[in-house]
N, C-alpha and C positions, 0 to 999 in steps of 0.2 A: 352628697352631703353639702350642705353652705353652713354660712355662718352671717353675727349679725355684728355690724361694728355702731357703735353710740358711745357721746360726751355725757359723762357725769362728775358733777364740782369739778369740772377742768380735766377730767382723767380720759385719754380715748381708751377703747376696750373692745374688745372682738370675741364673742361667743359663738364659738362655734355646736351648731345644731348635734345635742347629744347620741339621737337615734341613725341607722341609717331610713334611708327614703324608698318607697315602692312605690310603684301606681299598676291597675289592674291594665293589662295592654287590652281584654278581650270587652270591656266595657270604657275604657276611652277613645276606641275606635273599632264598632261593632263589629267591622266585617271579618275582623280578625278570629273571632268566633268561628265564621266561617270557612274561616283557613281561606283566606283571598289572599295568593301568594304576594297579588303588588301589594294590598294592606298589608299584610304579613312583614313585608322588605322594610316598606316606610314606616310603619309604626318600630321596629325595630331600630331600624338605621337611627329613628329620631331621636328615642328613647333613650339606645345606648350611646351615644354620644354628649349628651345632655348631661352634664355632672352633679345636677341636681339631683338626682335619682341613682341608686344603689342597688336596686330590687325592681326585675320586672316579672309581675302575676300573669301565668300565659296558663289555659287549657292544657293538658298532655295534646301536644301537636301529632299529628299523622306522621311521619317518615320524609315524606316531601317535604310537608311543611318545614318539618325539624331541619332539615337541609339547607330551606331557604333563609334561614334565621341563624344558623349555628356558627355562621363568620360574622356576625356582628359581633355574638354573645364574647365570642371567643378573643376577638378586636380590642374588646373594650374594656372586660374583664369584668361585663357587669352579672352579677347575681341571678339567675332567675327560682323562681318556682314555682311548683305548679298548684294552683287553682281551678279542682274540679268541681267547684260548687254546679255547674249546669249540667255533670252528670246524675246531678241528685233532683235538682231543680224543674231541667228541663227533661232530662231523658228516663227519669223514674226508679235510676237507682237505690232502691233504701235502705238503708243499713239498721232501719229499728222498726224492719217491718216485722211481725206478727207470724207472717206464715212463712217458713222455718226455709222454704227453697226459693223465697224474693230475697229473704236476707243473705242467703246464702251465695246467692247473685251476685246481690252489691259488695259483699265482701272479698269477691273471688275477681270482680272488674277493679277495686278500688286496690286489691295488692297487685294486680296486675301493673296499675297507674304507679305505685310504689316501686316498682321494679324497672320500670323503664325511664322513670325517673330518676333514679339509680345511676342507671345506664349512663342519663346523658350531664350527671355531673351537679341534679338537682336533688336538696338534701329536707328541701321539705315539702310534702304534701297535704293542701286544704281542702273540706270537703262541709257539709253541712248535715244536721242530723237525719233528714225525709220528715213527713208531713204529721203535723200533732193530728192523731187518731182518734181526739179527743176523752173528754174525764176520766171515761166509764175503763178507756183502753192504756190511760198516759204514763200511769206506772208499770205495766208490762213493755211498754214499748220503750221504755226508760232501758230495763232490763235486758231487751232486743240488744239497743245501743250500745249499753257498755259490753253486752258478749263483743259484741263486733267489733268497736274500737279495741278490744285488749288482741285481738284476734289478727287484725291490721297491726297496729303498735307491733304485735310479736314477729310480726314478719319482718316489717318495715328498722326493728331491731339490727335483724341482719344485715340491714344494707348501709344502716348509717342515716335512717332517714325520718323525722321528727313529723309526726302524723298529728294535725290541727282542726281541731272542732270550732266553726264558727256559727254563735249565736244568730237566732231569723227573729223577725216578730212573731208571735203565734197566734195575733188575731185579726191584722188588717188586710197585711199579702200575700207574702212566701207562706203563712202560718205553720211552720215549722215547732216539731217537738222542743226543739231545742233554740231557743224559749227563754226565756229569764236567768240573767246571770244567778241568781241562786242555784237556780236546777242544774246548770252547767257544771257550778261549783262542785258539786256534788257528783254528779255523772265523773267530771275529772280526778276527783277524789278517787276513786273506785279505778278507774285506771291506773291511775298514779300507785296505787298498791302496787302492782303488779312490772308497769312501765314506764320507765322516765321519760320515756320521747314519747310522749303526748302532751298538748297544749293547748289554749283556748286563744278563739280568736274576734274580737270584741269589736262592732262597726256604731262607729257614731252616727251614723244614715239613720240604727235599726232603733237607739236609744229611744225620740220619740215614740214611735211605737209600740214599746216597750214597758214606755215608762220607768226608765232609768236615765241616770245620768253620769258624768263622767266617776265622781265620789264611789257611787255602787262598786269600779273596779277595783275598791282595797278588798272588798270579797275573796276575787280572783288571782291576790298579788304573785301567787303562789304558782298559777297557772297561766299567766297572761303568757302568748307565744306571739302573738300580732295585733297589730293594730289597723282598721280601717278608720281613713277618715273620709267624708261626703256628707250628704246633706238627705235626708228623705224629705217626701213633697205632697202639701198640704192641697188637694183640689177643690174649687168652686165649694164642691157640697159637705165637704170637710172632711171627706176622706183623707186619709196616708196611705202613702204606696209608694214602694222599695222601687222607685226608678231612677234613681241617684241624677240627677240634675247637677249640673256646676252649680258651683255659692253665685249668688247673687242672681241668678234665674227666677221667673214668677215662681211663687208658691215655693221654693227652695227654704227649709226651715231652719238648717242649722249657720250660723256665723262666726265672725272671726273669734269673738266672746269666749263662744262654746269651747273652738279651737283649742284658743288659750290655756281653757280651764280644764281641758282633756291633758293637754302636756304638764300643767300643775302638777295635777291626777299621778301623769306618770312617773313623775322626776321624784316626787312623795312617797311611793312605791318603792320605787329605786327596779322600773320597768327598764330592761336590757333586748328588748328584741326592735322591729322593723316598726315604720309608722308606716301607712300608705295609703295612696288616694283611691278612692271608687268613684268618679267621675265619668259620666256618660252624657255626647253631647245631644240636644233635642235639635226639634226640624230646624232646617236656618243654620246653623251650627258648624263649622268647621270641625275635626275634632280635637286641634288642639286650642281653641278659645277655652275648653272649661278643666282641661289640663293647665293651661298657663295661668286664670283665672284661679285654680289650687294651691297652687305653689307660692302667686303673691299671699294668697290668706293665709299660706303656712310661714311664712315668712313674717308678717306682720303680729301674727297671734305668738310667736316667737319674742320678738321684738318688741311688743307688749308686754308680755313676761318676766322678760328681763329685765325692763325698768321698772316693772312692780317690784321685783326681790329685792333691787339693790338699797 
């Protein structure tokens, strides 16, 4: 957590940042993805030491892995959890697929992730909805999802553990069901019947794509559990695509502005969960330039803010 100190009419004053901080470890320094035990060390070691950050987004780790990381965590006393969006992404788990034994699947990998997460002290789990099926299929596979989530939720009940749907674009890259914070709203609704630990989880990267913006989250005020912040990236021929680029990078869309007007968004709300970065660095790149690169624009859009209110 930081805070921001400024003069105004003669008065000094120090604001300290409402939220706490996250950043995604397996997309600010790739290899970590790959469970690369020295990334694994360093990007830890760095992370947690760094008092800017509160919350660090890791994969459900391997055993090993978990080993190599679990005296920093413990060191430092920072926060983690888990972020298994690339078992849905990359490895094809769906939770709102159609035929009754894929879902089945994802449902039985994703409480497994809840339970071992459990295990190691992590109390919440994020995931994303698998791939819009498109028109003719997108209300049955609506229905897929909420079985599923209430099904996870009910498990993940038992351990104490807050199970998080996060919003994709649904037509430039990921194109994911789950889609537009309306439909989300809704989807969350229907759990919420049922389960209080379930949550949404809302990425500034996806908003262009989307076609939303920060405002759209008084929808969700009810369900917001996370927040991403990052930038989605505009290419040559005008495409968008969910490769979260540091702010300031060619073709990188969103800026301090946006920042800004996201934390408005949230303080308006009266949002109580995590903010955190989705930051990945490109070729050239060190990976902490678009880590540290995040943190001044959080800091600044911050600090901006404050002197609008006063």
């Amino acid at each position: 957590m930081f805070a921001v100190s400024l003069r105004k009419r003669g008065v000094d004053a120090v604001y300290s940042f409402p939220w706490k901080v996250s950043i995604v470890a397996f997309m600010a320094n790739p290899p970590v993805l790959k469970e690369d035990i020295q990334a694994l060390k360093e990007t830890f070691s760095t992370l947690s030491s760094d008092r800017f950050f509160d919350v660090i987004e890791v994969q459900l780790l391997g055993d090993e892995a978990w080993r190599a990381v679990e005296g920093f965590v413990k060191a430092s006393g920072v926060e983690v959890a888990s972020g298994v969006q690339p078992l849905v992404l990359m490895q094809g788990f769906n939770p709102s697929s159609l035929v009754e034994a894929e879902r089945k699947k994802a449902v039985s990998k994703l409480v497994e992730v809840v339970k071992t997460s459990a295990e190691r002290g992590i109390s919440k789990v994020a995931f994303s909805s698998g791939p819009d099926p498109g028109p003719e299929n997108r209300e049955a596979a609506k229905d897929a999802l909420i079985k599923s989530l209430k099904e996870i939720a009910g498990e993940a009940k038992k351990f104490g553990v807050t199970v998080i749907l996060e919003t994709f674009d649904r037509d430039w890259d990921k194109k994911q069901l789950i889609g537009p914070i309306r439909e989300a709203v809704e989807v969350a609704e229907s759990v919420r019947e049922e389960h209080g630990n379930f949550g949404l989880l809302w990425d500034l990267s996806h908003a262009p794509m989307l076609g939303e913006k920060p405002s759209d989250l008084k929808l969700a005020k009810s369900y917001l559990a996370h927040i991403h912040i990052g930038c989605a990236k505009r290419l040559p021929d005008g495409r968008l695509v969910d490769w979260h680029p540091g702010f300031y990078r060619p073709g990188a869309v969103n800026g301090v502005e946006d920042v800004k007007e996201l934390l408005k968004v949230l303080l308006e709300i009266g949002y109580t969960g995590a903010v955190g970065f989705e930051v990945k660095p490109e070729e050239g790149q060190h990976w902490r330039e678009p880590v540290e690169a995040a943190k001044g624009v959080l800091y600044e859009a911050f600090l901006r803010l404050v002197e609008s209110e006063l």
